[in-house]
C-alpha positions in Angstrom: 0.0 0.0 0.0 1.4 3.7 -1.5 0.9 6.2 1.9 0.2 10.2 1.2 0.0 11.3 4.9 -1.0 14.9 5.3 -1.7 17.4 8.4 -4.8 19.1 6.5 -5.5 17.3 3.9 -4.4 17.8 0.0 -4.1 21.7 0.5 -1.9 22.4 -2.1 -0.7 21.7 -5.8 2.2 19.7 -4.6 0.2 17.4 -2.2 -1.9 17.5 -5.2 0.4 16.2 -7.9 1.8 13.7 -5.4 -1.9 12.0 -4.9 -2.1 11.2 -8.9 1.1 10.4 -9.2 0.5 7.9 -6.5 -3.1 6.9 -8.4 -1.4 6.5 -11.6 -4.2 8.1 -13.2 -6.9 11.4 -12.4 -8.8 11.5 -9.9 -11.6 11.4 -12.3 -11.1 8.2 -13.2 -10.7 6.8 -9.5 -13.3 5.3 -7.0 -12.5 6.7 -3.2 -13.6 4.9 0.4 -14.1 7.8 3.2 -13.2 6.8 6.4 -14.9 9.5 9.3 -14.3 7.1 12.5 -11.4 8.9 14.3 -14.1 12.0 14.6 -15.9 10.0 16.8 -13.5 9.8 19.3 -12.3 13.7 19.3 -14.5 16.2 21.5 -14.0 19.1 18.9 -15.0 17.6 15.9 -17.4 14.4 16.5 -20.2 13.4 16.1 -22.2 15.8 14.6 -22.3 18.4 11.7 -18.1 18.2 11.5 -18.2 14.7 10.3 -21.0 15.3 7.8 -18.9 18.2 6.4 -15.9 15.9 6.1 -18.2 13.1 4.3 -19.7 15.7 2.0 -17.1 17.3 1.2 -17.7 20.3 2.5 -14.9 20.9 4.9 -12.5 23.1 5.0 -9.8 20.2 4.3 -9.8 19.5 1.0 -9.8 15.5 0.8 -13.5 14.3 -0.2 -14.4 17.2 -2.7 -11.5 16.7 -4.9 -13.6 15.4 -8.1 -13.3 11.6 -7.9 -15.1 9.2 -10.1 -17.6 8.4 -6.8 -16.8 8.6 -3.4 -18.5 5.7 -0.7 -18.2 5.6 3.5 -16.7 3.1 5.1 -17.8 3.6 8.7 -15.2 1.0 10.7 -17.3 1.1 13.7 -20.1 -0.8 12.2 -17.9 -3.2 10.3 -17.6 -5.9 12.9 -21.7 -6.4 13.3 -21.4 -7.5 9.4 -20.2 -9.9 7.5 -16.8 -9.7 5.9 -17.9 -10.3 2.2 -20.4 -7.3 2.7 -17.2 -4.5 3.0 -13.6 -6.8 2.3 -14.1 -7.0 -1.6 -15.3 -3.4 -2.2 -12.3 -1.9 0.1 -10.0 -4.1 -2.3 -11.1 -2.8 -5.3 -11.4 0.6 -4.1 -8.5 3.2 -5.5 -8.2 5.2 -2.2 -8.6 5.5 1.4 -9.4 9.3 2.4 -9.2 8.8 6.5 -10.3 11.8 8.0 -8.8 13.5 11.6 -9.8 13.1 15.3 -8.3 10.7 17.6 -5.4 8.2 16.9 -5.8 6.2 19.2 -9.8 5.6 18.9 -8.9 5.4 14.9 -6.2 2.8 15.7 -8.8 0.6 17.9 -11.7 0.6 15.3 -9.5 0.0 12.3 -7.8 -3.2 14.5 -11.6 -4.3 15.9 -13.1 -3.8 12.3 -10.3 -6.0 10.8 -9.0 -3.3 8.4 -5.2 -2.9 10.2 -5.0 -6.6 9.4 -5.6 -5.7 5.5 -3.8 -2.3 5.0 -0.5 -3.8 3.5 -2.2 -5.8 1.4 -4.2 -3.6 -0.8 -3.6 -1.8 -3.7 -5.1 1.3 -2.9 -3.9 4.9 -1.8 -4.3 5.7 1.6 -5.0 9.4 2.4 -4.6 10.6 5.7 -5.7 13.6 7.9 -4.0 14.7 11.0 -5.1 11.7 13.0 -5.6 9.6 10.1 -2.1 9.9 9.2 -0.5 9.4 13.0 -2.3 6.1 13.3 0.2 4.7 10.9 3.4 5.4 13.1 4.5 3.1 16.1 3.4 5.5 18.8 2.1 9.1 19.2 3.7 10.6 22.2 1.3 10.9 25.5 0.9 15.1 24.1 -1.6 13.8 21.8 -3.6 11.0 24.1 -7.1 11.8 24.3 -9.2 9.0 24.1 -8.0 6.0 26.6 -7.5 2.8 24.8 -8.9 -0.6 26.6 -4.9 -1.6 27.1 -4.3 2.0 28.2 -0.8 3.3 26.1 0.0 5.6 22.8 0.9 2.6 20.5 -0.6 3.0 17.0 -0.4 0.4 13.9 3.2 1.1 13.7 3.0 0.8 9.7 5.5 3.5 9.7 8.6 3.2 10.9 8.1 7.5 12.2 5.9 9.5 14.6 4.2 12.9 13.5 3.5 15.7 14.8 0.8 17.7 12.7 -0.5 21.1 12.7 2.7 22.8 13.2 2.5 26.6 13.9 -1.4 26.5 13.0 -2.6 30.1 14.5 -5.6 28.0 16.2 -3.9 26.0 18.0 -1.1 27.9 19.9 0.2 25.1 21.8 1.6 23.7 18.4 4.6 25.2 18.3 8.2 24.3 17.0 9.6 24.3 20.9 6.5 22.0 21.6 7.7 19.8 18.6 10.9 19.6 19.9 9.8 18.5 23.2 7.5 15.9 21.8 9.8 14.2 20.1 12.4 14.1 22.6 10.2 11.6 24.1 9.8 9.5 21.3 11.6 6.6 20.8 12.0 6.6 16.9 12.1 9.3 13.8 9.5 12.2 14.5 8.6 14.9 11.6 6.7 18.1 12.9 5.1 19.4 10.0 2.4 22.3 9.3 -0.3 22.1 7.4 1.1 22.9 3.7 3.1 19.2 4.1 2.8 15.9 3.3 5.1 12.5 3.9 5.0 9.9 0.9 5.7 6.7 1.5 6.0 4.1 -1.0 7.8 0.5 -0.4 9.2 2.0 2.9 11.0 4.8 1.0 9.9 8.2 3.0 9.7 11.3 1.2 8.1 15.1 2.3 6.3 16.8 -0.1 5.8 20.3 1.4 5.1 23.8 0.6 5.6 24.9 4.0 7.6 23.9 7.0 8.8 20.8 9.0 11.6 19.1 10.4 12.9 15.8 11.0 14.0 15.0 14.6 16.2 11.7 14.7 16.5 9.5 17.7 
């Protein structure tokens, strides 16, 4: 599976032309899965008329209203109450995953209990993330971003990264994100942490890592 995770969303040309050069083809011609569960585990944007903005595209962060082919929801909290062949063969077929923002870790439980961690490598689809749609996919997220208490208590994630992120960086709503606050964040984690603002993105294909940004990040090694 080709990774484009973002802090916002695809918010400009170069996140952009990454995307359908990851697609191999417009986004016209391709079928997208949106994914709204970690908004039900974040105070500030879930449930309610934040996560019908981000289905219908009509949020601020560009992801769902981009002009695909068709565009479906695939709601991971309801996927264990059905059976398998109901969901499995159309997120197999489908040519993206747009995964919105909220919490990590309640997005990292659902997509374990639903059975859709255990599938993620082996699709051929892009997944798109959002803020906490992207930090699910690293090992851990650093106790600064633990909101919703697991059952098993921790900050672990799917770990499908081998790097942590830290999103929103410098983002003049939330003033706590700051560089310094970056820094001390990932002095606490245990592997390589990117802060990045909301202009960048990190591609990953085949375990190669690579930052497409119009903006400002940094790297923080271990």
């Amino acid at each position: 599976m080709k990774f484009l995770l973002t802090s916002a969303g695809i918010t400009n040309n170069s996140i952009h032309d990454a995307l359908v050069d990851m697609l191999g083809k417009p986004i016209a011609e391709s079928s997208a899965l949106c994914i709204p569960t970690a908004m039900y585990g974040h105070p500030w944007v879930g449930p309610g008329v934040k996560t019908w903005q981000f289905i219908s595209g009509n949020s601020e962060n560009p992801m769902v209203d981009l002009g695909w082919k068709s565009v479906g929801v695939l709601e991971l909290t309801a996927l264990p109450s059905i059976a398998e062949d109901r969901w499995v063969p159309l997120v197999r077929e489908i040519d993206v995953l747009l995964v919105s923002g909220g919490d990590a870790l309640y997005l990292s439980h659902w997509m374990r209990q639903s059975g859709l961690a255990d599938l993620l490598l082996s699709l051929h689809a892009v997944y798109v993330g959002m803020s906490a749609g992207s930090m699910v996919m690293a090992p851990n997220i650093g106790e600064d971003f633990v909101g919703w208490i697991p059952p098993n208590g921790g900050d672990e994630t799917l770990g499908l990264v081998d790097f942590a992120m830290f999103p929103h960086l410098d983002h003049e709503m939330l003033p706590g994100n700051t560089m310094a606050a970056a820094e001390r964040w990932a002095a606490g984690m245990q592997g390589p942490a990117y802060a990045m603002d909301d202009q960048t993105a990190i591609k990953v294909i085949d375990g190669a890592v690579e930052v497409v940004s119009e903006g400002h990040w940094k790297l923080f090694s271990p």
